[in-house]
C-alpha positions in Angstrom: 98.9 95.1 128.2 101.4 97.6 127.8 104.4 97.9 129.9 103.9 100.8 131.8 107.5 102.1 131.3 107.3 101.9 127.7 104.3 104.7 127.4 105.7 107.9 126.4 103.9 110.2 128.6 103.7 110.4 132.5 100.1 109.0 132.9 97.7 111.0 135.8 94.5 110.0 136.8 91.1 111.1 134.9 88.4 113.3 137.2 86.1 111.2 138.5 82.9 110.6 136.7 79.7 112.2 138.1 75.9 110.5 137.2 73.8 112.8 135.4 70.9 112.6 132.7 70.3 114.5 129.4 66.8 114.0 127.3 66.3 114.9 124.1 62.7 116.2 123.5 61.5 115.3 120.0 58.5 116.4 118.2 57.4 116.0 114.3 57.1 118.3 111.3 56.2 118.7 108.4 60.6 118.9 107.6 60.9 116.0 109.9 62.3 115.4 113.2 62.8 118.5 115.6 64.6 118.3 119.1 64.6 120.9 122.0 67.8 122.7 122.4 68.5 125.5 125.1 71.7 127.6 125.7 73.6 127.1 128.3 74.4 129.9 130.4 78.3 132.0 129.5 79.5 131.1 133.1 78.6 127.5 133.2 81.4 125.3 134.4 80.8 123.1 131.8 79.9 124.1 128.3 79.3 127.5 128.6 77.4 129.3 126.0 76.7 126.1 124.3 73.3 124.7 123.1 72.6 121.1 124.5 69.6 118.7 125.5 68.3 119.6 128.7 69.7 117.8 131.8 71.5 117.6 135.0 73.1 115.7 137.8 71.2 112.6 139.4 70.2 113.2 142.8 69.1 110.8 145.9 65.6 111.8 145.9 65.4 110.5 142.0 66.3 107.1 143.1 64.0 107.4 145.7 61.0 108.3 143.7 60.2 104.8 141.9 57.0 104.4 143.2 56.1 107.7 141.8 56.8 106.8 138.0 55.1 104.5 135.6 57.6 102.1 134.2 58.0 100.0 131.2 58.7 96.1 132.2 61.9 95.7 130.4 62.8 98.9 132.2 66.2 98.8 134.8 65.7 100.2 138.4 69.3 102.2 137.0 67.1 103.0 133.6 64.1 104.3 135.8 66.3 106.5 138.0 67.7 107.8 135.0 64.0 108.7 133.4 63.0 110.4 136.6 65.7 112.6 136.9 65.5 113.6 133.1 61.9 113.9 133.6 62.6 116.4 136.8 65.4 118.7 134.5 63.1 118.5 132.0 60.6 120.5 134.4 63.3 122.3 136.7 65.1 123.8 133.6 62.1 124.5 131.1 58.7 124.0 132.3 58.1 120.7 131.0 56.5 117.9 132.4 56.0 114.4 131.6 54.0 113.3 133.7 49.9 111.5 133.7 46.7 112.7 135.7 44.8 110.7 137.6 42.9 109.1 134.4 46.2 108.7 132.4 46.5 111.9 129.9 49.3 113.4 130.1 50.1 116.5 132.2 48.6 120.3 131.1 50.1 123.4 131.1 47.3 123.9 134.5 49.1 121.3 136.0 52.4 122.7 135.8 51.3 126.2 137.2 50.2 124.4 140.0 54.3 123.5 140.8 56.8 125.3 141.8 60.3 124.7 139.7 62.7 125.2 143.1 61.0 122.8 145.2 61.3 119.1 145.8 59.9 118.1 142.4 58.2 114.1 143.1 56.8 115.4 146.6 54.6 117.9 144.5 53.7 115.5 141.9 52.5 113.2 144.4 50.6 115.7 146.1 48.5 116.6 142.9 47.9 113.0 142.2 51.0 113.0 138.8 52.8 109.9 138.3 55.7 110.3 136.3 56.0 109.3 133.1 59.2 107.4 133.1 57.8 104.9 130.6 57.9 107.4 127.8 61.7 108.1 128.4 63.8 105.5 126.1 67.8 105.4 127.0 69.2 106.7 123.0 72.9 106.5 124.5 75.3 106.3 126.9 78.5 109.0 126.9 81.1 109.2 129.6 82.9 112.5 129.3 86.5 112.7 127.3 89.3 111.7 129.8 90.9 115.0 129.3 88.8 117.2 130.7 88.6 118.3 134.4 84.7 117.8 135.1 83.4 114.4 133.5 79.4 113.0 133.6 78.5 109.3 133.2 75.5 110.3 131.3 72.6 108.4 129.2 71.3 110.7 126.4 67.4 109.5 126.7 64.7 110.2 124.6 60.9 111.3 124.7 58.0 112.8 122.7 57.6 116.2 123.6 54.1 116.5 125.3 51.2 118.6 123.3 49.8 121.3 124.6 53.1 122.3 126.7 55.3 124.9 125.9 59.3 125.3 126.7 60.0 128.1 129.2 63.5 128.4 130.1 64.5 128.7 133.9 66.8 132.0 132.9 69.6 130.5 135.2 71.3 127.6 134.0 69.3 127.6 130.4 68.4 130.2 128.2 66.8 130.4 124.6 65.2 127.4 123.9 64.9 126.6 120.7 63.1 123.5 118.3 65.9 122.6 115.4 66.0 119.8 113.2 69.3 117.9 113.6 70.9 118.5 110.0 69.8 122.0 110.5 72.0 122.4 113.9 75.0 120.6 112.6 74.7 123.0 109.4 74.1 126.7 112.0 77.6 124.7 114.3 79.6 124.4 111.1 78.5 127.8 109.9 79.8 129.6 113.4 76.6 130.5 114.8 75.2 127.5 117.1 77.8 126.0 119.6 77.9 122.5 120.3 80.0 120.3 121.5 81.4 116.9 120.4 78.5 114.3 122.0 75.8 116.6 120.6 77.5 116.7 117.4 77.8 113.0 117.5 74.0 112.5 118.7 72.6 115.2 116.2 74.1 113.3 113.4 73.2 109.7 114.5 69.4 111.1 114.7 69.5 112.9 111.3 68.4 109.3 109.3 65.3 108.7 111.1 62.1 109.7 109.1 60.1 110.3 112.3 60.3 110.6 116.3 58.3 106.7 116.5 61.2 105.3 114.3 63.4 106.7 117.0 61.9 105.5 120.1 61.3 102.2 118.3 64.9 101.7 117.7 65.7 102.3 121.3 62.8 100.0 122.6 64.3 97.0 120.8 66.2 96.0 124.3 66.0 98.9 126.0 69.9 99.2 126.0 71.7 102.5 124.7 72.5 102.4 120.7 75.8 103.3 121.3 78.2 104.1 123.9 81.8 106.3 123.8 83.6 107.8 125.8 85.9 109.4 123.2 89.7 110.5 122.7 90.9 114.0 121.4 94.3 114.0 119.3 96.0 116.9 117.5 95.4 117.2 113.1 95.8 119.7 111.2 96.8 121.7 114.2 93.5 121.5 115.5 92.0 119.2 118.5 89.8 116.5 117.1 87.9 114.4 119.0 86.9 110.8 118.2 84.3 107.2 118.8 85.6 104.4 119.5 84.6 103.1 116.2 86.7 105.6 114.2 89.9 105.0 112.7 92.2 107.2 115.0 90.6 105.7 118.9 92.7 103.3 118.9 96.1 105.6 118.2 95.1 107.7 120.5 94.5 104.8 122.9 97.8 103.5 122.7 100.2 106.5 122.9 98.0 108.2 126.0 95.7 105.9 127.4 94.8 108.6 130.5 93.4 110.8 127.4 95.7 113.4 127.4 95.6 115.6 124.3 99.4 114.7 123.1 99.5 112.9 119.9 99.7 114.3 116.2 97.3 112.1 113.4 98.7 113.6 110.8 100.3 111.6 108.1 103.5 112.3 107.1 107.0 110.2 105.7 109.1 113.0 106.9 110.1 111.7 110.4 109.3 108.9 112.4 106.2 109.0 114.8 107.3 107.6 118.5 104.0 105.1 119.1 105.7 103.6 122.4 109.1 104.2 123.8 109.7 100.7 121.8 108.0 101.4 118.7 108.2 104.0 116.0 106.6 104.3 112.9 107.8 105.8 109.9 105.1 105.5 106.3 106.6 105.1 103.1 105.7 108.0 100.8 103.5 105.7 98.5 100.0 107.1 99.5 97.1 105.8 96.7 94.0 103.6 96.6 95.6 100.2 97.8 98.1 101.7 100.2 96.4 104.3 102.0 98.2 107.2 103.6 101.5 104.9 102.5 103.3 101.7 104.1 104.2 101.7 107.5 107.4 100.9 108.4 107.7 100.0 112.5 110.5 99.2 114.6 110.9 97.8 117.9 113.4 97.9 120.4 115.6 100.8 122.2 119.5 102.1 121.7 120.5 99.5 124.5 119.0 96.7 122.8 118.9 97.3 118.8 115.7 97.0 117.1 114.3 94.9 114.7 112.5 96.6 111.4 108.8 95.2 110.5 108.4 95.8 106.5 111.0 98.6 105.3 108.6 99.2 102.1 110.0 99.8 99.1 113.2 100.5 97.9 112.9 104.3 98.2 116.7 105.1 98.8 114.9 108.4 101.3 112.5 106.2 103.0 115.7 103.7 103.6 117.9 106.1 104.7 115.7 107.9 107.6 115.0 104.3 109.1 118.7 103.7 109.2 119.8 107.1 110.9 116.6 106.8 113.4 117.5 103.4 114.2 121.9 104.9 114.3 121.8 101.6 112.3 121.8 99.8 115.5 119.4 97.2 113.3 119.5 93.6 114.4 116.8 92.2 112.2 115.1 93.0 108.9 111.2 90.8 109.1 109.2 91.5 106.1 105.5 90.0 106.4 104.9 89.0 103.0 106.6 89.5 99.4 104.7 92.4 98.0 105.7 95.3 96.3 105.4 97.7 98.7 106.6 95.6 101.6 109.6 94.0 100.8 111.8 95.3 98.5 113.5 97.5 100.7 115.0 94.8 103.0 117.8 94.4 100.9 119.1 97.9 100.9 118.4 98.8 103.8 120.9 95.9 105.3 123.6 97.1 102.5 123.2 100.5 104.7 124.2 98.4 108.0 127.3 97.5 106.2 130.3 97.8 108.6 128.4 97.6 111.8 129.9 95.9 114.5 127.1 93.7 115.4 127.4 92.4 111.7 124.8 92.6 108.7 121.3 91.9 110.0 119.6 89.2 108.9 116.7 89.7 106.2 114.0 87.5 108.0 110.2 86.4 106.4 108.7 83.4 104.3 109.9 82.9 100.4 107.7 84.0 98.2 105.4 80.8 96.9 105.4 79.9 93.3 101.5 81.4 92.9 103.0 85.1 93.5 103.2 87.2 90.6 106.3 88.6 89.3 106.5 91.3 91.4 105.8 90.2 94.3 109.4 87.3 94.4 111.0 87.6 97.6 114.0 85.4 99.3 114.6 85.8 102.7 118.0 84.8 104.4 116.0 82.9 106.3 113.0 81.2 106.6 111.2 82.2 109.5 109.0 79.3 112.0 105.0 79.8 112.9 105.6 80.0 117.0 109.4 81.2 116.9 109.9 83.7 118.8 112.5 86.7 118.0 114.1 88.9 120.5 115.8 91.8 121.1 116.9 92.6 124.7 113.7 92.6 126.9 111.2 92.4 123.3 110.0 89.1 122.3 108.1 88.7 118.7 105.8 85.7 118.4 105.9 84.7 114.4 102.6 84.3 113.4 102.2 82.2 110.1 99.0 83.6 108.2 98.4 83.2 104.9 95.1 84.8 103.0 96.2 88.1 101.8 99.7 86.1 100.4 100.3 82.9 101.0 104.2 83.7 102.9 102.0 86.4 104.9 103.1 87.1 108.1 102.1 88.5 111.6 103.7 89.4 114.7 103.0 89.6 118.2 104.9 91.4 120.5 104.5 89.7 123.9 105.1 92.1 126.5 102.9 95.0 125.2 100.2 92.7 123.8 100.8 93.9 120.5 99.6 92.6 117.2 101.5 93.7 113.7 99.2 92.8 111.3 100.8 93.7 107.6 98.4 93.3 105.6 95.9 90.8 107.3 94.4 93.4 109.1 94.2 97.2 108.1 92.5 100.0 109.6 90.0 102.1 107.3 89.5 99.2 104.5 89.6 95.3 104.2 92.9 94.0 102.7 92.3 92.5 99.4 92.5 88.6 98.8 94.0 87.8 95.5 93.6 84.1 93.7 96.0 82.0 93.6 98.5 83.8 95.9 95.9 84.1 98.5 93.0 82.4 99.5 89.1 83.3 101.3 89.7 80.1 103.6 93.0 80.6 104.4 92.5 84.3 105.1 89.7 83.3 107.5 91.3 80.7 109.2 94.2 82.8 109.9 91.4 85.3 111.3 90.8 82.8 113.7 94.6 82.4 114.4 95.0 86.2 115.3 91.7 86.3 117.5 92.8 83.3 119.5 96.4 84.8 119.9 94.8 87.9 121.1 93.0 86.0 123.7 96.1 83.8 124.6 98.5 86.6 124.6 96.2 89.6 125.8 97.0 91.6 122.5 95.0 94.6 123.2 96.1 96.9 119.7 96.5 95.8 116.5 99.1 98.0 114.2 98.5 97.5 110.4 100.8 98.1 107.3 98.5 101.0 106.4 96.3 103.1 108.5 96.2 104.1 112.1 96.6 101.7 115.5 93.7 100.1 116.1 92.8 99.3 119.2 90.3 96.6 120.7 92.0 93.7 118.7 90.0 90.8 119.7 86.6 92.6 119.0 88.3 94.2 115.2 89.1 90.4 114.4 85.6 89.5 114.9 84.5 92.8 113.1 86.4 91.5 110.3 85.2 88.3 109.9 81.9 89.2 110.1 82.4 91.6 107.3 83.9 89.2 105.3 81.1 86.7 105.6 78.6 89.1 105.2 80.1 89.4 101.9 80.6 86.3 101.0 76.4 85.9 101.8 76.2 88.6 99.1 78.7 86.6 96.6 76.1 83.7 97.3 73.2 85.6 96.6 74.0 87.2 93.3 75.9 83.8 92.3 72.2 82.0 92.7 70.1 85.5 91.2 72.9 85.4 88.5 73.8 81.9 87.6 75.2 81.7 84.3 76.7 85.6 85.6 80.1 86.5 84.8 82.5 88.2 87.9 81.4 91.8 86.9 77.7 90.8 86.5 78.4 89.7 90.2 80.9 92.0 91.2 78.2 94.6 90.6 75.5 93.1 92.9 77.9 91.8 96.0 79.9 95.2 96.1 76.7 97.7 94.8 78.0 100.2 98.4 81.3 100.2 97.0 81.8 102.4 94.3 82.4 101.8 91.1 85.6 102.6 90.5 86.6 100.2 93.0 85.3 97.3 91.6 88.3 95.5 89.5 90.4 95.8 92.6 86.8 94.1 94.2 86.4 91.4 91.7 89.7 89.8 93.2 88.2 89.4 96.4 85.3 88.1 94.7 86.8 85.7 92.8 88.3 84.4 96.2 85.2 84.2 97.8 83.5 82.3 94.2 86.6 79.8 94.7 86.2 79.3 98.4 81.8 78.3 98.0 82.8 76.4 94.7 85.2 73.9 97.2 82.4 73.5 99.8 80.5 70.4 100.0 77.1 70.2 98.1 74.3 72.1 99.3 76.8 74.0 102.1 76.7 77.5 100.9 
């Protein structure tokens, strides 16, 4: 966990969460799926002017009213009283009703004359003999409002078929204009200007738009009656715009780690102009090498402060500019040079950038990593000053790194952990947007995974929360990406198996083509190396293993 006094911004407390419940009404067509939308009204406190789902807070009486709804059995009393009180929005805000007569079919437009919108809504559908539908409702998703704003819902986005014979008629108070939209054709009227919606809609809208029909839908969500997903997402600064992100995308976990109280702060843009400040201890400068294998470039990081020194994780290459602004952000107060493995874009700038420190009254620092082994290529030959230990630990002042030996990417490939912030710098083991590519002989499919297994049991050990890769953004969640990655990896490697059996007197781009046919083409000679890693890791199991 992160030190408190090493976070860059003065943390406050998020606005409490309030329950609520949003449904989205879905009908077919002959274009496909359609949902209900309404317009929120322009003085809203929360979204105003935007169109959304129907719903509303969670009151007492919607707890209360159990015995008034039909429920599924795999359905949770906290499900049910989420179903009744989308069911009574539903009503309340546009005139619909789920609800069933007396001999089961569902409620008429009769019925709902019968009711009046502005009184207590179960007591009237007892009194005509309705039971609520709530086993029709299906929980889609659960969203907890963005830290950063001032009124915040704990919310399930649920789902239901849109009763026939019943027509929307908004309340012409809290929702106006309601309107049946296909979810590609919202996202395409939002990007054009004229629909407003905001970020979960968005989000929900697009995780819709692949089902063929509103059964496939409610199928999905009946598998265990859990949401799909759930997010409470993070807003950052790119482009000079506020950006708002899931958990599973590639900039949550930055955004986690510089303001974990969700304050709009940090700038995700990509630059090798000036370092970015990730902790008070850490900054990270990228080498200006962006392309296919490096990303948005090589990240250089340091840790430490001004009192202490630092100590530089992977200077990159020997780019005399990149050099130089590490050495004047650092005033050269450098104490350490650790490069995590021998390649290319890693390590060759270790030596110049200690010929900078020349003079410095705390001496030379030291140019700390693992040789490279004799199966690296030619570019990739590295010679530290020393050899560094799996376990050692390296300090400066109150910052302690755990060396962490893994080889699999490179066989001298190493991580490190930094103790007190439960930090993980991965190099190259772990990256954020892609899987790091696993080269024969230099590096190795059951190496790689064991060292997997290393990291994730470190994480647990040490309580490393982030995860900060050679290329790509912070990720956060480490334990959980470890396991991610792995499972990719053998997912894969089930694929390798497969077209290795379909394809057995195959070469690697007859295979290449069937174990990587969603990456694309271009791709696939940088693919085959993993492949051929994966081929030499189920040719040395046992008989009969794979």
């Amino acid at each position: 966990m992160v030190r408190p006094q090493q976070l860059l911004h003065p943390q406050r407390e998020p606005a409490a969460t309030r329950p609520a419940a949003t449904v989205l009404l879905l009908r077919d067509s002959a274009q496909g799926i359609e949902v209900l939308m309404t317009r929120r009204s322009l003085t809203a406190s929360f979204a105003p002017g935007a169109y959304v789902f129907p719903g509303g807070g969670i009151d007492a009486l919607d707890a209360a009213s159990h015995a008034q709804a039909l429920r599924r059995p795999t359905q949770s009393d906290l499900h049910l009283t989420q179903a009744i009180a989308a069911i009574r929005e539903s009503f309340e805000e546009l005139g619909i009703l789920l609800a069933y007569r007396a001999d089961h079919s569902m409620a008429t437009a009769q019925d709902i004359a019968l009711l009046d919108r502005s009184q207590p809504f179960a007591a009237q559908c007892t009194a005509l003999g309705l039971q609520l539908a709530a086993d029709q409702v299906y929980v889609l998703a659960h969203w907890i409002t963005d830290r950063d704003l001032p009124k915040r819902f704990d919310v399930p986005f649920l789902v239901a078929r849109m009763p026939e014979d019943q027509t929307p008629v908004a309340d012409e108070s809290e929702q106006f204009e309601p309107v049946w939209v296909r979810p590609s054709d919202a996202l395409k009227r939002h990007e054009a200007g004229d629909f407003f919606i905001i970020f979960p809609t968005i989000r929900t809208l697009q995780r819709l738009t692949p089902f063929a029909n509103v059964q496939a839908v409610l199928d999905a969500c009946a598998v265990n009656d859990e949401p799909l997903w759930t997010s409470c997402p993070r807003a950052g600064w790119l482009a000079g715009k506020e950006e708002r992100y899931m958990e599973h995308e590639s900039p949550y976990g930055e955004l986690a780690l510089t303001s974990p109280d969700g304050q709009i702060v940090h700038h995700l843009d990509w630059q090798s102009d000036h370092p970015v400040a990730l902790l008070k201890n850490v900054q990270r400068l990228t080498a200006p090498n962006p392309g296919v294998m490096t990303g948005p470039g090589t990240n250089t990081y340091w840790v430490g402060d001004p009192h202490s020194g630092y100590i530089v994780i992977d200077p990159g290459p020997a780019d005399p500019d990149h050099l130089d602004k590490i050495w004047r952000a650092t005033s050269g107060q450098i104490r350490m040079i650790v490069c995590t493995h021998s390649h290319p874009d890693h390590s060759p700038g270790a030596k110049p950038l200690q010929a900078l420190c020349q003079g410095a009254s705390h001496g030379l620092p030291p140019v700390l990593g693992l040789p490279s082994a004799s199966t690296a290529n030619a570019q990739s030959q590295f010679t530290p000053d020393r050899s560094l230990a799996h376990g050692e630990i390296l300090k400066v002042g109150e910052h302690s790194l755990k060396v962490l030996h893994t080889p699999g990417h490179a066989a001298n490939h190493l991580c490190l952990a930094l103790l007190e912030d439960g930090l993980l710098f991965s190099g190259d083991h772990v990256l954020n947007g892609s899987t790091t590519v696993v080269n024969p002989p230099d590096g190795g499919m059951t190496d790689y995974l064991d060292s997997l297994d290393l990291l994730a049991a470190e994480c647990r050990t040490h309580q490393l929360e982030f995860i900060l890769p050679a290329h790509g953004y912070v990720l956060g969640f480490a334990e959980q990406a470890i396991a991610q990655l792995k499972a990719h990896r053998l997912k894969r490697e089930a694929k390798v198996i497969a077209a290795m059996r379909a394809l057995p007197h195959g070469t690697l781009e007859d295979w290449v083509a069937h174990a990587y046919d969603d990456v694309h083409e271009r791709l696939w000679p940088v693919a085959a190396r993993s492949l051929q890693a994966h081929v030499d890791r189920i040719q040395s199991m046992p008989p009969g293993n794979p």
